[in-house]
TIMI-2910 file (N, C-alpha, C, CB; in pm, 1 decimal, decimal comma, always signed):
<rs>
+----------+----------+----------+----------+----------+----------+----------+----------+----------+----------+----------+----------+------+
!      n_x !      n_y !      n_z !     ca_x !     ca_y !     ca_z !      c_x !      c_y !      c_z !     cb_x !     cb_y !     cb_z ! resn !
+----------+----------+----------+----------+----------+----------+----------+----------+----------+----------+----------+----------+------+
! +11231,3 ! +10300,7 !  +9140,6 ! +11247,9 ! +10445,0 !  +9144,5 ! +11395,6 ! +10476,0 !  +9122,0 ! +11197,3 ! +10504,7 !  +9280,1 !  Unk !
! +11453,4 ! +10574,9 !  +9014,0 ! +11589,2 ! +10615,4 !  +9007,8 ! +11616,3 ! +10679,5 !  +9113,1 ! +11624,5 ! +10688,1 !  +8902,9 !  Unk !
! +11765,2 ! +10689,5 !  +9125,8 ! +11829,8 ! +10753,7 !  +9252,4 ! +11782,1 ! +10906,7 !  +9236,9 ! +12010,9 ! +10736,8 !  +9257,1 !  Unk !
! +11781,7 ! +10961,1 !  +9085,7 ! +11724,7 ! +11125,7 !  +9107,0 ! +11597,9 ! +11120,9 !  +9146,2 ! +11722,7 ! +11224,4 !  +8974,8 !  Unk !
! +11503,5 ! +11002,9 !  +9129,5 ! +11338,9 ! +11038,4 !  +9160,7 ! +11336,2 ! +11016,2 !  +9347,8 ! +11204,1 ! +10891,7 !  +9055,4 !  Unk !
! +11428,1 ! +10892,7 !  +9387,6 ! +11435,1 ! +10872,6 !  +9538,4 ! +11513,1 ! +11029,8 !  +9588,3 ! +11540,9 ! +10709,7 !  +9581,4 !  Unk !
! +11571,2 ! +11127,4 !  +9565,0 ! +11669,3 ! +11204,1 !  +9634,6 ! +11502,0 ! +11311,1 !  +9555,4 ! +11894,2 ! +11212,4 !  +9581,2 !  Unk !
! +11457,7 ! +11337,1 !  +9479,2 ! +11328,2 ! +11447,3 !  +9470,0 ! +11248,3 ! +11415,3 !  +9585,6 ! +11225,5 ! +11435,8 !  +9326,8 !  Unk !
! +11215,0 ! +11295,1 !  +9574,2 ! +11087,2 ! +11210,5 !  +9715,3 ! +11116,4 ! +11286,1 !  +9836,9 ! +11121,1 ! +11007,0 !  +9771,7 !  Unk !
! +11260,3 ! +11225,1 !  +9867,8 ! +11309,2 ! +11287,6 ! +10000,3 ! +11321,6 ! +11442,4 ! +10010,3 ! +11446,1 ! +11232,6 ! +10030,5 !  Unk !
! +11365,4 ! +11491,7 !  +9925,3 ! +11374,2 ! +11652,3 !  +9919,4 ! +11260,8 ! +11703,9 ! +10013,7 ! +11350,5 ! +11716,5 !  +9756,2 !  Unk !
! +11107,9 ! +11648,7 !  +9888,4 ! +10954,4 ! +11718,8 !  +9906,8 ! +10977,9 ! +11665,8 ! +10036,7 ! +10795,9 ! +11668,6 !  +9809,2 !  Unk !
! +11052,3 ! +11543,2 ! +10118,3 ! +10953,5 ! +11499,9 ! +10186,5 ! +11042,7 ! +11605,8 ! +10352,8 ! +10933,2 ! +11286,9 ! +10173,8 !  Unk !
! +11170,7 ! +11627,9 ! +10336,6 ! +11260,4 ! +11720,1 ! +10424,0 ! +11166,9 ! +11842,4 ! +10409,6 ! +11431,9 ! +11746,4 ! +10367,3 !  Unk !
! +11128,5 ! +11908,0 ! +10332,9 ! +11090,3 ! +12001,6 ! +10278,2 ! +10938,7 ! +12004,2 ! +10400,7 ! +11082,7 ! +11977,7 ! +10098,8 !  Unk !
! +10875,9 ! +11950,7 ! +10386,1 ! +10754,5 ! +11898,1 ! +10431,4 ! +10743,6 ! +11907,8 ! +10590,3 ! +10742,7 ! +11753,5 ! +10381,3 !  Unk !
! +10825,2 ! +11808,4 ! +10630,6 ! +10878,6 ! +11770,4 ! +10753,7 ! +10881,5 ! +11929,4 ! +10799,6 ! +11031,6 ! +11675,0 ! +10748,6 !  Unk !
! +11030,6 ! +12000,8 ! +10791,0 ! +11076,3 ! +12144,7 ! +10812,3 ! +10937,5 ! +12227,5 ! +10769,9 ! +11223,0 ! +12187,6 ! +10708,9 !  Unk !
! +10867,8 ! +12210,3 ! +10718,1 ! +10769,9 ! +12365,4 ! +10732,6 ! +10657,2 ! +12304,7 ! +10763,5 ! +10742,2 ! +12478,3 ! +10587,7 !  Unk !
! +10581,7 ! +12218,2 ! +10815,8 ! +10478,4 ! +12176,8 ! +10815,6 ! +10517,0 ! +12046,0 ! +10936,0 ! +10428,0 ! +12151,6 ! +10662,4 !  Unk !
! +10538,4 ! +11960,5 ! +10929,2 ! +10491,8 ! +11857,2 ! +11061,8 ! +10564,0 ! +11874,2 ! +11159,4 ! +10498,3 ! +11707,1 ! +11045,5 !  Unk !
! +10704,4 ! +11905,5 ! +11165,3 ! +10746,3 ! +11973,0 ! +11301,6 ! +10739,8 ! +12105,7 ! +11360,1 ! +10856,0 ! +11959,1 ! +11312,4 !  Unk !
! +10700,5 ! +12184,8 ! +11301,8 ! +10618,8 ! +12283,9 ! +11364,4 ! +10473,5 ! +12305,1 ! +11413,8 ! +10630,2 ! +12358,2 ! +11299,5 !  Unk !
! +10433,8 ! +12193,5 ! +11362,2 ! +10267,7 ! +12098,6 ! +11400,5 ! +10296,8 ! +12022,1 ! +11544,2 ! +10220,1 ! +11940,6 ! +11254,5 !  Unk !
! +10389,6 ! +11928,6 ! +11483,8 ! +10444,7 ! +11834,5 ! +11603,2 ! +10475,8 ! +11907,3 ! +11747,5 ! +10588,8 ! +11766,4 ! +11552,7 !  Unk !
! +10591,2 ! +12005,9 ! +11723,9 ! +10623,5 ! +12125,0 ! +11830,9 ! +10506,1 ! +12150,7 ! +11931,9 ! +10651,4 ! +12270,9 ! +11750,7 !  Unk !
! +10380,7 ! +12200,3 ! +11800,1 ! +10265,4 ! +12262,2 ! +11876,2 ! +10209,9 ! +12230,2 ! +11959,3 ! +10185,7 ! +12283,5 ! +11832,9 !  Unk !
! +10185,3 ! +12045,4 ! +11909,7 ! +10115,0 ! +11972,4 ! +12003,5 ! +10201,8 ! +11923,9 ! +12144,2 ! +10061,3 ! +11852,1 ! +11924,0 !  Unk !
! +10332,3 ! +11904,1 ! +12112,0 ! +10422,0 ! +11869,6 ! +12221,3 ! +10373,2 ! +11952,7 ! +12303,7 ! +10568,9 ! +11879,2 ! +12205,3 !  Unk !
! +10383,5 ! +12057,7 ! +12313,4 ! +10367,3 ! +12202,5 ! +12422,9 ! +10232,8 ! +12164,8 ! +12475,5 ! +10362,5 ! +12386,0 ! +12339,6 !  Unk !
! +10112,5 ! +12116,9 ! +12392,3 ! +10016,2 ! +12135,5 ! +12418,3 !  +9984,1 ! +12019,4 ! +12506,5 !  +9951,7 ! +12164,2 ! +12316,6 !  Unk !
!  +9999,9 ! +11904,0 ! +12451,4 ! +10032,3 ! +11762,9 ! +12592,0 ! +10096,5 ! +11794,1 ! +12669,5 ! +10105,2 ! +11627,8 ! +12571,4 !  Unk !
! +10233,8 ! +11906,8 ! +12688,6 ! +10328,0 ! +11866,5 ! +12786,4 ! +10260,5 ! +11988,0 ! +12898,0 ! +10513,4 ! +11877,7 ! +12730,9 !  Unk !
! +10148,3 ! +12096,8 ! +12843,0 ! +10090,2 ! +12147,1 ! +12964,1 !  +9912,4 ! +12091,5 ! +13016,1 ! +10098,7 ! +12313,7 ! +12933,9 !  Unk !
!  +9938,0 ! +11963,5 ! +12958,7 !  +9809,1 ! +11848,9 ! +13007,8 !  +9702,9 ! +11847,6 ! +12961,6 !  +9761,9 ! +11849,6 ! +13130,7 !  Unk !
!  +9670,6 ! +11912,8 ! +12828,3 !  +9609,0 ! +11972,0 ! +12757,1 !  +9560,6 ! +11790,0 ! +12607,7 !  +9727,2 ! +12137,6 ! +12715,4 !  Unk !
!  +9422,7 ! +11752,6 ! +12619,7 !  +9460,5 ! +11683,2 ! +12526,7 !  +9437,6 ! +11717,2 ! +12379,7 !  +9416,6 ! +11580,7 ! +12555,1 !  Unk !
!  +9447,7 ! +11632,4 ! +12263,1 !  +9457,5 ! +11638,2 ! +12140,0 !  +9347,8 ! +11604,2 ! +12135,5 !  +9546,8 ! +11580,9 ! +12070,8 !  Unk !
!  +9304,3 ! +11721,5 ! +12006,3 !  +9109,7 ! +11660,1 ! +11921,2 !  +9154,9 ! +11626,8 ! +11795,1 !  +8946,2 ! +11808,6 ! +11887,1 !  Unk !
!  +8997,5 ! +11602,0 ! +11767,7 !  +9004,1 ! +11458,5 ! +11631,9 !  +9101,6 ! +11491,6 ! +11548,9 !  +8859,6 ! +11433,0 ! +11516,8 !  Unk !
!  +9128,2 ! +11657,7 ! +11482,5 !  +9143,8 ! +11717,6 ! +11356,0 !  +9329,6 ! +11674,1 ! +11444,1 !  +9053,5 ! +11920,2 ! +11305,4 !  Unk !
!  +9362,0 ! +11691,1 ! +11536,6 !  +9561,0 ! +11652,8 ! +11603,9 !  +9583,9 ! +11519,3 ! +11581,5 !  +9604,2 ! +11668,2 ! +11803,9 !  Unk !
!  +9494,2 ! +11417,5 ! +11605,2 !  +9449,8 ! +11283,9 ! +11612,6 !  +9464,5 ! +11200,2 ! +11481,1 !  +9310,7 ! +11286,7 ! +11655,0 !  Unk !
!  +9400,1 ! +11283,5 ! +11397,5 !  +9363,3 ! +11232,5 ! +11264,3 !  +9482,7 ! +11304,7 ! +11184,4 !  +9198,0 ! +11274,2 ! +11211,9 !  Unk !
!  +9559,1 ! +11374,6 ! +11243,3 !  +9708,2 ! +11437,1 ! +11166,4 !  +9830,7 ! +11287,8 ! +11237,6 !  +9767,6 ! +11670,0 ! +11258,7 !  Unk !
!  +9807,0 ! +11270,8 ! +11347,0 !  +9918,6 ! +11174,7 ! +11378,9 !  +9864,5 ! +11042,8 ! +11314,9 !  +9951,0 ! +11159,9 ! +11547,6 !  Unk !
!  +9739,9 ! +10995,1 ! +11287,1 !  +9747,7 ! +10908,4 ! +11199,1 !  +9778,3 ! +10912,2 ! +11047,8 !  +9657,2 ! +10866,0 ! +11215,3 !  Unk !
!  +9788,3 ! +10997,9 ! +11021,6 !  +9802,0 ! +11045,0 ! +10873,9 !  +9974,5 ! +11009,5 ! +10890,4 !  +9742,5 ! +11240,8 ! +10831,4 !  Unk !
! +10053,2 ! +11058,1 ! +10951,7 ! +10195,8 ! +11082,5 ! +10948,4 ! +10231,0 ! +10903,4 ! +10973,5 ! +10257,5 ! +11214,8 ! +11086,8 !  Unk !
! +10180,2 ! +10888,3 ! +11050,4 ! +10237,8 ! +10720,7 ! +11066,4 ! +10202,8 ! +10610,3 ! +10964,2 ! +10179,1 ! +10654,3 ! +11201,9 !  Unk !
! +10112,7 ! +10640,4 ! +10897,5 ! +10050,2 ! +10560,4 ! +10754,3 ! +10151,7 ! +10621,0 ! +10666,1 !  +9868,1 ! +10599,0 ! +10695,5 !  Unk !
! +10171,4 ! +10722,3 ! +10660,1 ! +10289,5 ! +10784,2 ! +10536,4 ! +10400,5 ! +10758,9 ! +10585,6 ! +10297,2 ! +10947,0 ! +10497,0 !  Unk !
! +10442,1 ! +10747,7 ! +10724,1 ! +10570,0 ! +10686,6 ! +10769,3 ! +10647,8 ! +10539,6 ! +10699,3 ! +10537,1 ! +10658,7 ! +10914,7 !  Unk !
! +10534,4 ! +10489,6 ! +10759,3 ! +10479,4 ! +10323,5 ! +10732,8 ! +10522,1 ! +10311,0 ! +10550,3 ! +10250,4 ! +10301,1 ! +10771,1 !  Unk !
! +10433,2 ! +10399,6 ! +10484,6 ! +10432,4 ! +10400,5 ! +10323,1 ! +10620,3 ! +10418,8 ! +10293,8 ! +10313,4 ! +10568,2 ! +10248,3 !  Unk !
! +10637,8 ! +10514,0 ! +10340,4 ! +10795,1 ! +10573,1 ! +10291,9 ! +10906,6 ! +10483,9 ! +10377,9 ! +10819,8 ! +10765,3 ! +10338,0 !  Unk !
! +10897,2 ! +10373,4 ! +10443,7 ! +10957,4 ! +10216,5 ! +10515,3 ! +11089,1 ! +10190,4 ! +10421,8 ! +10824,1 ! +10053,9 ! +10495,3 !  Unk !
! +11012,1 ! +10173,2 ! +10276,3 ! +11129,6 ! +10071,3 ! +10203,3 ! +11159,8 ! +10202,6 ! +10125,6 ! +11078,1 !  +9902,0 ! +10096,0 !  Unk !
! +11161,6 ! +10354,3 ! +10105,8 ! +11295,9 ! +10415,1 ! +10070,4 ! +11383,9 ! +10474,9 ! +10147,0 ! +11285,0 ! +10495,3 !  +9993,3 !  Unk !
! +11302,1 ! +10518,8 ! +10279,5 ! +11442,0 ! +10562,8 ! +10384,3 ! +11528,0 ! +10441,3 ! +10399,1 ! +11397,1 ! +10612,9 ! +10556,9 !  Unk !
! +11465,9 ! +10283,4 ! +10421,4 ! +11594,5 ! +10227,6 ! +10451,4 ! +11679,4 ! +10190,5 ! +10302,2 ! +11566,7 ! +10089,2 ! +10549,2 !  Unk !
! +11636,3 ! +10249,0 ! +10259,0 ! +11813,0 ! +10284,1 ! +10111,3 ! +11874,5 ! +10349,1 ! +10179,7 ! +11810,2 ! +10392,3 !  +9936,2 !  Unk !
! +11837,5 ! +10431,3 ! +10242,0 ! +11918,3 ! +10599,7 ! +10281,1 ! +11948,9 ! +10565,8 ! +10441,6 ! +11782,4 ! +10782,3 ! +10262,5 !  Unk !
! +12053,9 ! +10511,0 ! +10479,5 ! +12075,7 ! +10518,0 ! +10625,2 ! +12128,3 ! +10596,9 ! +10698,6 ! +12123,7 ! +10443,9 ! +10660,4 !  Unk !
! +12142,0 ! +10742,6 ! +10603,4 ! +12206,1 ! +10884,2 ! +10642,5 ! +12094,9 ! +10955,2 ! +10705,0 ! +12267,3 ! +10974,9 ! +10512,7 !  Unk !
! +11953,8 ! +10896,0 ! +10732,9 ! +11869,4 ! +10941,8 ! +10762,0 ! +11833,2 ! +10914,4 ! +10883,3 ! +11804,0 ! +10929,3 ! +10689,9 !  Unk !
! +11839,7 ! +10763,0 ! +10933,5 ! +11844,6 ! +10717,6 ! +11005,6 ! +11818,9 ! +10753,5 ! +11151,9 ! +11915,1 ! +10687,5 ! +10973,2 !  Unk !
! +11956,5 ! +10858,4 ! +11217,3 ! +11952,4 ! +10939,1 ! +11313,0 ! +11789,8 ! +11011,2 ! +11332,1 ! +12069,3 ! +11036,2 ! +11282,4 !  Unk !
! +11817,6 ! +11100,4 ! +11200,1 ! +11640,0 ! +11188,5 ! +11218,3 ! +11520,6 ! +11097,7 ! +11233,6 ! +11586,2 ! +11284,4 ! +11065,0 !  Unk !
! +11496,3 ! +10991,8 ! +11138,4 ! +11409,5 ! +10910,2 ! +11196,2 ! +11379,7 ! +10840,4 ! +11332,9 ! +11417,9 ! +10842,6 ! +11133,9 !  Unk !
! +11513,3 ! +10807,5 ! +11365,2 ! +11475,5 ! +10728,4 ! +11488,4 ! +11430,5 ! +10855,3 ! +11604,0 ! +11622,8 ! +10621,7 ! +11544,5 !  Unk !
! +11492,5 ! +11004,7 ! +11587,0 ! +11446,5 ! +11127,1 ! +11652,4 ! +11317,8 ! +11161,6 ! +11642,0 ! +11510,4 ! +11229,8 ! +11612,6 !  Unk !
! +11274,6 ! +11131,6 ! +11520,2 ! +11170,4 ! +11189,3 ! +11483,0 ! +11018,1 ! +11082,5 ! +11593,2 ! +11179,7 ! +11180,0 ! +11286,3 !  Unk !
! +11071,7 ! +10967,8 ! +11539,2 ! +10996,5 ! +10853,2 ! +11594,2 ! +10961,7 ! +10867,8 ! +11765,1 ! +11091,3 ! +10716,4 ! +11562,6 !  Unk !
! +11115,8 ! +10884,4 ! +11779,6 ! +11103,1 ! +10924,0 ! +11963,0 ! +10943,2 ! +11065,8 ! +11966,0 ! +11333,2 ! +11040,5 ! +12039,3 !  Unk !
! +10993,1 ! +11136,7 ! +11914,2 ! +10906,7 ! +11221,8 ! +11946,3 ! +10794,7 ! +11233,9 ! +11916,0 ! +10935,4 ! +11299,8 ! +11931,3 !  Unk !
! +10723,4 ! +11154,3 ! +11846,0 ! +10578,6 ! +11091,3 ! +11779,3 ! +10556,0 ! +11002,0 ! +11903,9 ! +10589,1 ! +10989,9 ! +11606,9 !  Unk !
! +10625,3 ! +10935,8 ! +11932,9 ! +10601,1 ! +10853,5 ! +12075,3 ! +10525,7 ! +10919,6 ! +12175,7 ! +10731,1 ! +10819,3 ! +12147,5 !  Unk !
! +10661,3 ! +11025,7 ! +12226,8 ! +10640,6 ! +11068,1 ! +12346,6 ! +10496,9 ! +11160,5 ! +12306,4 ! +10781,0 ! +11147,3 ! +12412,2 !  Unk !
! +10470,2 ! +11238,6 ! +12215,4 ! +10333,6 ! +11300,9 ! +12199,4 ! +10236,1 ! +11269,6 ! +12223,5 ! +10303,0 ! +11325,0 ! +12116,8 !  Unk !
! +10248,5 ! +11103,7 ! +12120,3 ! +10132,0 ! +11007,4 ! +12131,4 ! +10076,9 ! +10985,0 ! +12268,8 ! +10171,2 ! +10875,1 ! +12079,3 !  Unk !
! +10229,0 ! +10897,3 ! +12380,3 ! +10209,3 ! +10867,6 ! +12500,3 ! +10140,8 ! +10967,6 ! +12623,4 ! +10326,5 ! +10830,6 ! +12525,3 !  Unk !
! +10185,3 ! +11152,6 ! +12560,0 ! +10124,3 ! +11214,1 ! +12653,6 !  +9977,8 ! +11217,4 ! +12638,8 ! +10176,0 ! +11332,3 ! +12663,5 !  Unk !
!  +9944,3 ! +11237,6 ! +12546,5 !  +9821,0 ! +11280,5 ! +12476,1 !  +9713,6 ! +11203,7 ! +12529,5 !  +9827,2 ! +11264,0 ! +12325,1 !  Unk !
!  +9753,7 ! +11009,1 ! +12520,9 !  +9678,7 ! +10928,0 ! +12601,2 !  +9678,7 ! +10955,2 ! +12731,5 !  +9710,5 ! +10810,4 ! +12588,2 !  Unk !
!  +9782,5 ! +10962,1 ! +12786,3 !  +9799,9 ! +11023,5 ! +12937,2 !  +9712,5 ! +11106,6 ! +12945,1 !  +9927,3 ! +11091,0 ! +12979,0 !  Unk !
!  +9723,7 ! +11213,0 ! +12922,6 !  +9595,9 ! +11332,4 ! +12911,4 !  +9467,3 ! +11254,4 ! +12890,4 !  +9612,5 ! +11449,6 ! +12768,7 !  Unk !
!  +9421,2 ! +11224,1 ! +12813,3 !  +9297,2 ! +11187,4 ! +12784,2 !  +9240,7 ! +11070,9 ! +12922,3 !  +9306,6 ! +11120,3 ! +12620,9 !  Unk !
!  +9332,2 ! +11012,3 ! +12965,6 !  +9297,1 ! +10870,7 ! +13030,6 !  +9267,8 ! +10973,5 ! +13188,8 !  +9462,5 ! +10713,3 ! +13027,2 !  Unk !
!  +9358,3 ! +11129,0 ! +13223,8 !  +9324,7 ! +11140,8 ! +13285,4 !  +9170,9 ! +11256,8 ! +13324,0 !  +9427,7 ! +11132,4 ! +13311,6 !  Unk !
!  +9120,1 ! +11312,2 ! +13185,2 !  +9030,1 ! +11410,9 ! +13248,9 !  +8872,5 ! +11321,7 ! +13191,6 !  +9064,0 ! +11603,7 ! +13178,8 !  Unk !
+----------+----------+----------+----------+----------+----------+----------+----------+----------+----------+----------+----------+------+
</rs>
């Protein structure tokens, strides 16, 4: 991939992120963090994001200016994930 097609990738993929999965992500945070759990259609979005995570592996690490947001981003896919089971394990 040329450096202009890797810096388009990332664009769509900032682009993406900012109007669509962290304002998704946000939603659900709130929604685990008042004990509330996640259904299939929240479920089947956090697997979607971690398979495309997984996919996009070997061009973020070209880009280690990214780095910071990923490892942020990651934290907070965690902690969602972790409440969500929490929730579920408890009702």
């Amino acid at each position: 991939m040329s450096h202009e097609d890797e810096t388009g990738t990332i664009q769509a993929m900032l682009d993406r992120l900012n109007n669509e999965r962290l304002p998704r992500l946000l939603e659900m945070k709130a929604q685990v963090d008042r004990g509330e759990c996640l259904n299939e259609i929240e479920l089947s979005f956090l697997e979607h994001v971690f398979a495309e995570a997984n996919n996009s592996r070997s061009l973020l690490s070209r880009h280690p200016e990214f780095s910071q947001l990923i490892g942020k981003l990651g934290s907070l896919y965690a902690e969602v994930t972790q409440k969500a089971l929490d929730n579920a394990n408890k009702s």
